[in-house]
C-alpha positions as CSV (number, residue, x, y, z in Angstrom):
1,X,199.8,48.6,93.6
2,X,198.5,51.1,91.0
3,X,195.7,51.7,92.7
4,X,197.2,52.5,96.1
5,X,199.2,54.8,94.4
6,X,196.4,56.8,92.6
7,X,194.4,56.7,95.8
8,X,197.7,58.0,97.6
9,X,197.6,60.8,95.0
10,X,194.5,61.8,95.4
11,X,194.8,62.1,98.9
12,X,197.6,64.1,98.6
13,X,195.5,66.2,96.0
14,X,192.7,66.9,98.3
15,X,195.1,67.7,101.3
16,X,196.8,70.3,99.2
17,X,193.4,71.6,98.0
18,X,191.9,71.5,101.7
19,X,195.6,72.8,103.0
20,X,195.3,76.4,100.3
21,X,191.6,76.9,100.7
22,X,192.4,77.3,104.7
23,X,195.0,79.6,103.6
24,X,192.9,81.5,101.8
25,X,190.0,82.0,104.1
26,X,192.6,82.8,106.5
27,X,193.6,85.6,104.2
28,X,190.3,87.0,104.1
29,X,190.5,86.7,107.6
30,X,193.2,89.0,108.0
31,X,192.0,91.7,105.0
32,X,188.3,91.6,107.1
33,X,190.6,92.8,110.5
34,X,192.6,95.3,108.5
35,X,191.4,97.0,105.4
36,X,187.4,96.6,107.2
37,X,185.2,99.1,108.2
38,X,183.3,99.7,111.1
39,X,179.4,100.7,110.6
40,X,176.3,99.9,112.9
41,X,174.0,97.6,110.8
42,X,170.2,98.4,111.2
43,X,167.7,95.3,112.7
44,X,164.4,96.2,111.0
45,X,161.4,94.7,113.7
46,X,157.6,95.8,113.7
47,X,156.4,98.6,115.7
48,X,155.7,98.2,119.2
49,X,153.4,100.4,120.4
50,X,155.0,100.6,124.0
51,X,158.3,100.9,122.8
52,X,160.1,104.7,123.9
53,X,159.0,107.5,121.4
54,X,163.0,108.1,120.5
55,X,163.7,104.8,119.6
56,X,165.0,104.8,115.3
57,X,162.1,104.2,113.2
58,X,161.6,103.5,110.0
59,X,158.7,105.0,107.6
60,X,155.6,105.3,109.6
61,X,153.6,108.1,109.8
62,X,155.8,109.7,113.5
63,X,158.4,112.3,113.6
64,X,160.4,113.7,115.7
65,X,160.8,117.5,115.5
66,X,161.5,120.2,117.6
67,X,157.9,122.2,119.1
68,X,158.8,125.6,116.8
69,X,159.1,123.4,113.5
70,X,156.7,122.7,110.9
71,X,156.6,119.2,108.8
72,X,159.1,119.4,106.1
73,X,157.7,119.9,102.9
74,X,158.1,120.1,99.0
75,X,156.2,121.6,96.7
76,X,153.5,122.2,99.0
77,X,153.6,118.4,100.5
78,X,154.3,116.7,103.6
79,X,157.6,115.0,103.0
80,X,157.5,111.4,104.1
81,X,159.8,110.0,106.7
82,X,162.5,107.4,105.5
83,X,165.0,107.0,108.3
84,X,165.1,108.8,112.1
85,X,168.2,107.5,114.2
86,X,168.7,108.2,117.4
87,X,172.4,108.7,117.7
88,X,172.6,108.3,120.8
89,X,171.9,104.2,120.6
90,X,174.1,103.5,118.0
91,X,176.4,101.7,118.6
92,X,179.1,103.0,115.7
93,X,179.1,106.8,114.3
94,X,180.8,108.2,111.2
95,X,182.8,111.1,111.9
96,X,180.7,113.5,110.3
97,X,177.3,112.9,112.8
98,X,179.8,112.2,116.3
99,X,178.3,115.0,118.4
100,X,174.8,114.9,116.9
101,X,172.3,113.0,118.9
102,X,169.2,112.6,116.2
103,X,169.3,112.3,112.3
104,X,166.3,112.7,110.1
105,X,165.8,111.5,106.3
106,X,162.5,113.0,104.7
107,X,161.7,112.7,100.8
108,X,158.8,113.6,98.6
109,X,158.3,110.1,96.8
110,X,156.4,112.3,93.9
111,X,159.3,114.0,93.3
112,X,162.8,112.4,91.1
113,X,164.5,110.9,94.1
114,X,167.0,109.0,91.3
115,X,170.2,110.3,90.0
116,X,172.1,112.8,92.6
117,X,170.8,115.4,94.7
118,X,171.8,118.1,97.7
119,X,170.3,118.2,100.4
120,X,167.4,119.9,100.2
121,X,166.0,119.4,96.6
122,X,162.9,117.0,96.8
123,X,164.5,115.4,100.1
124,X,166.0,116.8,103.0
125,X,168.6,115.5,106.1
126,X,168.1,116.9,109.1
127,X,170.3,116.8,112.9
128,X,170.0,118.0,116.1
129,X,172.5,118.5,118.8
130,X,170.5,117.4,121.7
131,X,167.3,115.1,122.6
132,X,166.3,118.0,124.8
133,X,162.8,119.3,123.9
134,X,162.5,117.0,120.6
135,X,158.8,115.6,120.4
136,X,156.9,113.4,118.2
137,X,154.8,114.3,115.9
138,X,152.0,112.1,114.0
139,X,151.1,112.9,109.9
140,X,147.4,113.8,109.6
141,X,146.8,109.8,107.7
142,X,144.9,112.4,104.9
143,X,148.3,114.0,104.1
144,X,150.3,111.1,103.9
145,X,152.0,110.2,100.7
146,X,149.9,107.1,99.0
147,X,153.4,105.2,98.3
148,X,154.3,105.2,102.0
149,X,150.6,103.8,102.8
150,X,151.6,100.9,101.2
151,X,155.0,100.2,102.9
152,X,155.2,99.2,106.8
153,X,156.4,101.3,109.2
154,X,159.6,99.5,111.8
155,X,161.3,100.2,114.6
156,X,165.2,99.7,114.6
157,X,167.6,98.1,116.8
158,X,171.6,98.4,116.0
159,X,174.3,96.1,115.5
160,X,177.8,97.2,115.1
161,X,179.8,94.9,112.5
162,X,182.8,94.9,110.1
163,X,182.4,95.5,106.7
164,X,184.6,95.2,103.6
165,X,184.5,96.5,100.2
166,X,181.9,94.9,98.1
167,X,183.6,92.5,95.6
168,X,181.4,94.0,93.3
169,X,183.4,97.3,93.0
170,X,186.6,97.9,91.1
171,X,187.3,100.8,93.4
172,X,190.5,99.3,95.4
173,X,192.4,102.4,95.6
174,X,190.1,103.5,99.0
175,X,192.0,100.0,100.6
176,X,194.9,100.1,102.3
177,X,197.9,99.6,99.3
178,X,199.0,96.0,100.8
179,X,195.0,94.9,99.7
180,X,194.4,96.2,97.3
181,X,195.0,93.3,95.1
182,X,193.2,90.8,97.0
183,X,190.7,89.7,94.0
184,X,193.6,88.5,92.3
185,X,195.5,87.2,95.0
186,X,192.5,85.0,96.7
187,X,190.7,82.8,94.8
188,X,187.1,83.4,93.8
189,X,185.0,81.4,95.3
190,X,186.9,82.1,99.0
191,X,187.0,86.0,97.9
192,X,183.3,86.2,97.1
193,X,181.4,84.0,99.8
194,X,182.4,82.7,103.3
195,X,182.3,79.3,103.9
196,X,179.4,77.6,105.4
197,X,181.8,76.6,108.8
198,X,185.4,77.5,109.4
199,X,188.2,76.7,111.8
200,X,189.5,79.8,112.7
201,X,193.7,78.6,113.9
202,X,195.1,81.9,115.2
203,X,192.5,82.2,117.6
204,X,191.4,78.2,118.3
205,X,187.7,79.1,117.2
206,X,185.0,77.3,115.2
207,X,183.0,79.4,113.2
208,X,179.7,79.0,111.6
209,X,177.9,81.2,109.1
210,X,174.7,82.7,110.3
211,X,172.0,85.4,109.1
212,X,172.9,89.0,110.8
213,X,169.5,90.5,110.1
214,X,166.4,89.5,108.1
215,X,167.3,89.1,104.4
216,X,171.1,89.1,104.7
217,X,173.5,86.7,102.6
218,X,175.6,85.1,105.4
219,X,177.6,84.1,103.6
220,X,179.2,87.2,101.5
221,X,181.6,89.0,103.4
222,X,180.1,92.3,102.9
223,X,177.0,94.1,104.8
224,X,174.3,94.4,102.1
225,X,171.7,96.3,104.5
226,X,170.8,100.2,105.9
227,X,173.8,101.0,107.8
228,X,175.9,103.5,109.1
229,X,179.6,103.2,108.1
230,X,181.4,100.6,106.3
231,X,181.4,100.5,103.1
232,X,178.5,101.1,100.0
233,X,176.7,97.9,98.6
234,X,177.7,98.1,94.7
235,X,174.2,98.1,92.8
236,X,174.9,99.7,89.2
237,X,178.5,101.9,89.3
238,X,180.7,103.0,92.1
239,X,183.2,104.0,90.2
240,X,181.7,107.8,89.9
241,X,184.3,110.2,92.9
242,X,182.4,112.9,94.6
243,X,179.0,111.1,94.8
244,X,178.1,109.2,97.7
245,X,177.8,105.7,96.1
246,X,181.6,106.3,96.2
247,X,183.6,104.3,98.7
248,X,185.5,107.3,99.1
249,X,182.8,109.5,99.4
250,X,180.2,107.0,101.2
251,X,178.0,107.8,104.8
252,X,175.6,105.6,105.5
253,X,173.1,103.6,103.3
254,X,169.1,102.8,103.0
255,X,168.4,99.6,101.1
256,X,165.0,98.4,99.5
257,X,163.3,95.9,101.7
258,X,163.4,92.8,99.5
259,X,167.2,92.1,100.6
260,X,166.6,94.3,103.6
261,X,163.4,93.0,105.2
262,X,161.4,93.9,108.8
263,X,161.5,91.1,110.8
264,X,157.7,88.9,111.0
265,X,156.6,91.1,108.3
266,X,153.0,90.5,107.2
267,X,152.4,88.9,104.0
268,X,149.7,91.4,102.9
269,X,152.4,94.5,103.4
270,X,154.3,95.4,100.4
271,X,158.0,95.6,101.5
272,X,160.0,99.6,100.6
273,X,161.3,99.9,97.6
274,X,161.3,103.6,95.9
275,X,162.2,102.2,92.3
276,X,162.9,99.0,90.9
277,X,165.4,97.2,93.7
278,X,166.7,100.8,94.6
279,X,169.6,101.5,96.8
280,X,169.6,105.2,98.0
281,X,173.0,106.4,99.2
282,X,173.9,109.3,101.4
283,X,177.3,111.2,101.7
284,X,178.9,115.1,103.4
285,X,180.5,116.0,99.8
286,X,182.3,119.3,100.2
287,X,180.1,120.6,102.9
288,X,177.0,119.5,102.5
289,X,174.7,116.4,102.2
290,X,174.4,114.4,99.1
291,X,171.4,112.2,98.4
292,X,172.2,109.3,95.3
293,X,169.6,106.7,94.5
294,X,170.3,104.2,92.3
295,X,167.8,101.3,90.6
296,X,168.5,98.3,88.3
């Protein structure tokens, strides 16, 4: 009899437990939908040769400039190219580039890229208006920096997802007021990682964790990859207002290649990285661009 009774118990135990964690997840459910961003997530793939000449790249020695402008340069050298979009593709824009139909990231790696910097000092962000007359470009190979020889070039395809704050950051105040307790309302381990499969009851769906891009944690509720939108991945402090690793201040994001990695990479080509598992952040601060790189 005792032991039908403790079984009972435990039944009821595990029901409970199953019954809150559902709860929970549904919770996070809800705070994805409402306090979420939208951003267009970057899908890293190797170059193909054939593919249009205004499709978003990655590195590589092309760029895309209008016929009446030079190479940027600092100090005397041929800036290499991190990141050119093509606006036009993607699928979600920030306010600040709607209208704008081409964005260009150059930086001269043998400058200081970490700490924060405007626009312009040892990197530059550039726009244009219009596709009209832009044309690529190639690097003559002997004035290409020797850190981007080592690092392979991609081209980029776009996703658009939604993304929440990283549970990382303390900075809760940027969230609607009704979450902005949700760490302490939601239990770790459901607050912090998704779960491996879900049934989803407001909408009758089964869910099932999967990899959005190369490298990704499927299973943590924020976008850790080079995106436009959403919201920063936390990598030393956030807590900093008026720099772009700022939720409130945030743009769009590059991330190194080891969590953010091209798709069939080769083995022999070192993956980007500017410093140490950097993160490089970029953000329109009262007017102009803001460049923040930061490395563990």
């Amino acid at each position: 009899m005792r032991k039908r009774a403790k079984k009972a118990l435990e039944e009821q135990k595990r029901q409970e437990k199953q019954r809150q964690f559902e709860l929970a997840i549904q919770k996070m459910h809800e705070y994805v939908k409402e306090a979420g961003k939208p951003c267009s997530v970057a899908q890293f793939q190797t170059v193909d040769q054939d593919t249009h000449c205004k499709t978003s790249r990655f590195l590589g020695n092309q760029v895309v400039l209008l016929p009446q402008e030079n190479f940027p340069e600092n100090n005397g050298q041929i800036m290499t190219p991190i990141l050119q979009v093509n606006l036009t593709d993607v699928p979600y824009l920030p306010e600040i580039l709607r209208g704008k139909a081409w964005l260009s990231v150059f930086m001269d790696l043998e400058a200081m890229l970490l700490g924060s910097h405007p626009n312009g000092e040892n990197w530059i962000l550039k726009t244009y208006d219009s596709l009209d007359e832009l044309e690529v470009r190639e690097i003559p190979l002997n004035q290409i920096q020797e850190k981007a020889k080592k690092w392979q070039a991609a081209q980029i395809s776009w996703t658009k997802e939604t993304d929440v704050l990283d549970n990382c950051s303390t900075e809760y105040d940027v969230l609607p007021e009704k979450w902005r307790n949700i760490s302490d309302e939601t239990p770790f381990h459901c607050y912090r990682s998704k779960p491996r499969q879900w049934f989803d009851k407001t909408t009758q769906e089964y869910f099932e964790a999967s990899n959005r891009f190369a490298g990704d944690n499927m299973y943590s509720w924020h976008i850790a990859a080079t995106k436009l939108g959403g919201y920063p991945t936390y990598h030393q402090y956030d807590e900093e207002k008026g720099v772009p690793s700022h939720p409130g201040s945030f743009t769009l994001q590059i991330m190194n290649g080891i969590k953010h990695q091209v798709v069939d990479q080769p083995k022999d080509q070192k993956r980007f990285d500017l410093c140490d598992c950097s993160t490089t952040y970029l953000g329109w601060i009262d007017g102009e661009w803001w460049m923040e790189t930061q490395t563990s």
